[in-house]
C-alpha positions in Angstrom: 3.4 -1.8 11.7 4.0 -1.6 7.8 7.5 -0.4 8.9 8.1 -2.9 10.6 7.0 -5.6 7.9 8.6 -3.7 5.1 11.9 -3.9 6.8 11.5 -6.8 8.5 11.3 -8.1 4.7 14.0 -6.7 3.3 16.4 -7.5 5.4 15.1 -11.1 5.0 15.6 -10.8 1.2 19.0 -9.6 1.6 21.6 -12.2 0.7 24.7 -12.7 3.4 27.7 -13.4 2.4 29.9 -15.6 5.0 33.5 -14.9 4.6 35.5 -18.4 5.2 37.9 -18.4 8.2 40.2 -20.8 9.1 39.8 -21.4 12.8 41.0 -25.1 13.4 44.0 -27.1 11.9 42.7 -28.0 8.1 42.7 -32.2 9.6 40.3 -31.3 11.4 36.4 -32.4 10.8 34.5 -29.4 11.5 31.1 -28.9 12.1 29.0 -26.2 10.4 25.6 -25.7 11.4 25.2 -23.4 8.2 26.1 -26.5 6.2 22.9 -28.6 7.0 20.2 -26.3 7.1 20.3 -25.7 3.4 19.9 -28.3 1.4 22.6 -26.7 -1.6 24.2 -22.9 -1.3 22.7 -20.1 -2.2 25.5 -19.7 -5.2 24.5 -23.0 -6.7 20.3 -22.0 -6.4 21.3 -18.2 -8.0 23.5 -20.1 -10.9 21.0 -22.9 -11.8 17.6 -21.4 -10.9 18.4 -17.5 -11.4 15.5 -15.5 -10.5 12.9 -18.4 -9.6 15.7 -19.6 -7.2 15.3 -15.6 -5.6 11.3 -15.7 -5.9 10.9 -18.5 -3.9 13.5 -17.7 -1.1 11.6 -13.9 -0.8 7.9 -16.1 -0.9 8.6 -18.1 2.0 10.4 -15.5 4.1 7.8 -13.0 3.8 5.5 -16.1 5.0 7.9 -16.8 7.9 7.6 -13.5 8.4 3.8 -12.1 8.6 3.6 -16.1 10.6 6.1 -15.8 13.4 6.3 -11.5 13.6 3.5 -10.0 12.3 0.6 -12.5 14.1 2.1 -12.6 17.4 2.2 -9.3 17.7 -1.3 -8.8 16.3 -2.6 -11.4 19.2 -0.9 -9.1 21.7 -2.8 -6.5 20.4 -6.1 -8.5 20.9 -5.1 -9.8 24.1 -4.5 -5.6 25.2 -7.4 -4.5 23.7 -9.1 -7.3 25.9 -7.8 -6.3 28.9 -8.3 -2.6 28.4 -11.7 -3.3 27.3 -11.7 -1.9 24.1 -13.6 -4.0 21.2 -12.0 -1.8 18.7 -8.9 -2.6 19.5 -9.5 -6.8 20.5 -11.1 -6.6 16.5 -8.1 -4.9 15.0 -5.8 -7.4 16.6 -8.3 -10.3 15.8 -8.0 -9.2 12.2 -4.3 -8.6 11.9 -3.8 -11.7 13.5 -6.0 -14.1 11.2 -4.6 -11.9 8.1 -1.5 -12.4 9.1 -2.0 -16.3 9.2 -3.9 -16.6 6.4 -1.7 -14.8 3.8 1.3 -15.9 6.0 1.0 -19.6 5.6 0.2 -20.0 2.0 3.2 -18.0 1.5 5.1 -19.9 3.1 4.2 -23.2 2.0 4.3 -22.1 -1.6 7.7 -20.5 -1.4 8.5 -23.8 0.3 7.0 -26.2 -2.3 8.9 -24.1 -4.7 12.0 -24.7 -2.9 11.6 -28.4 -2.6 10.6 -28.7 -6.5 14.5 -27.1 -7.2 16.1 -29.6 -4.5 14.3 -32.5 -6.0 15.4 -31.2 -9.4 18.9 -30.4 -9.0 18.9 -33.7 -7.1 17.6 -35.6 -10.2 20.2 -33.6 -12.4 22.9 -34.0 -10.7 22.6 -36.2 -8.0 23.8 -40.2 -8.0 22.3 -42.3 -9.7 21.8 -45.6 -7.8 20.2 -47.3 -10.5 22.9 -46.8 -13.4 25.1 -49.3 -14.9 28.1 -50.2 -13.0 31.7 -51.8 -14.0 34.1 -53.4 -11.8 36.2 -56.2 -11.2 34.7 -58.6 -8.9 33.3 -61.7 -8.1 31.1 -63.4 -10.5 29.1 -66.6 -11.0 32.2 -68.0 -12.7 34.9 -66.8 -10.4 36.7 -63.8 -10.7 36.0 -60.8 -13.5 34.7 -57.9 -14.6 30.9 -57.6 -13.3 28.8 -55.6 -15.3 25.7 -54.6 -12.6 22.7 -52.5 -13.2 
């Protein structure tokens, strides 16, 4: 079982490179899936955050891990071990499985908090800013002008 977690983990932690290919005219509005489940690329989280960016990525897998591998596996276990009769077995399982959800989803949540501290952040950075001071030419109380708007 520790096999299985230690590779299952590792090849979680493992960054993949996507190589860009060209399959539709450039014109073309193409839609990534990739694109919208992270928030910013991994590139920009290494660059800005470095090795916090890295922490929190290996945090929550290893919680998305031990939650959605490790425990179902372990209530298998139990539910074997109840229908061989064995309470050694139905106890192991029981175990494994409530050790595997309660390391599993602190982990993940704090590897996630993590995560959503450095979106908010790199949002506040260099995100819009919808409040700032804005010049154009436009309409004004006087007719036509520059319109200074905050």
């Amino acid at each position: 079982m520790m096999a299985v977690l230690t590779i299952s983990g590792s090849l979680s932690a493992q960054v993949i490179v996507r190589e860009e290919s060209q399959l539709f005219e450039p014109d073309e509005q193409v839609y990534d899936p990739y694109l919208y489940l992270t928030p910013f690329s991994d590139a920009v989280g290494y660059s800005i955050y470095g090795s916090q960016y890295r922490k929190a990525r290996a945090t929550r897998s290893w919680g998305v891990d031990l939650c959605l591998l490790s425990a179902p596996l372990f209530a298998l276990y139990a539910c074997a071990g109840i229908n061989n009769e064995s309470p050694a077995a139905t106890l192991i399982g029981l175990a494994g499985f409530a050790g595997s959800l309660g390391a599993g989803i602190p982990l993940w949540r704090k590897g996630q908090k993590q995560l959503d501290w450095m979106l908010d952040d790199y949002v506040k950075r260099y995100g819009p800013k919808p409040h700032a001071a804005n010049l154009s030419v436009g309409s004004t109380a006087n007719g036509i002008g520059l319109a200074l708007r905050f």
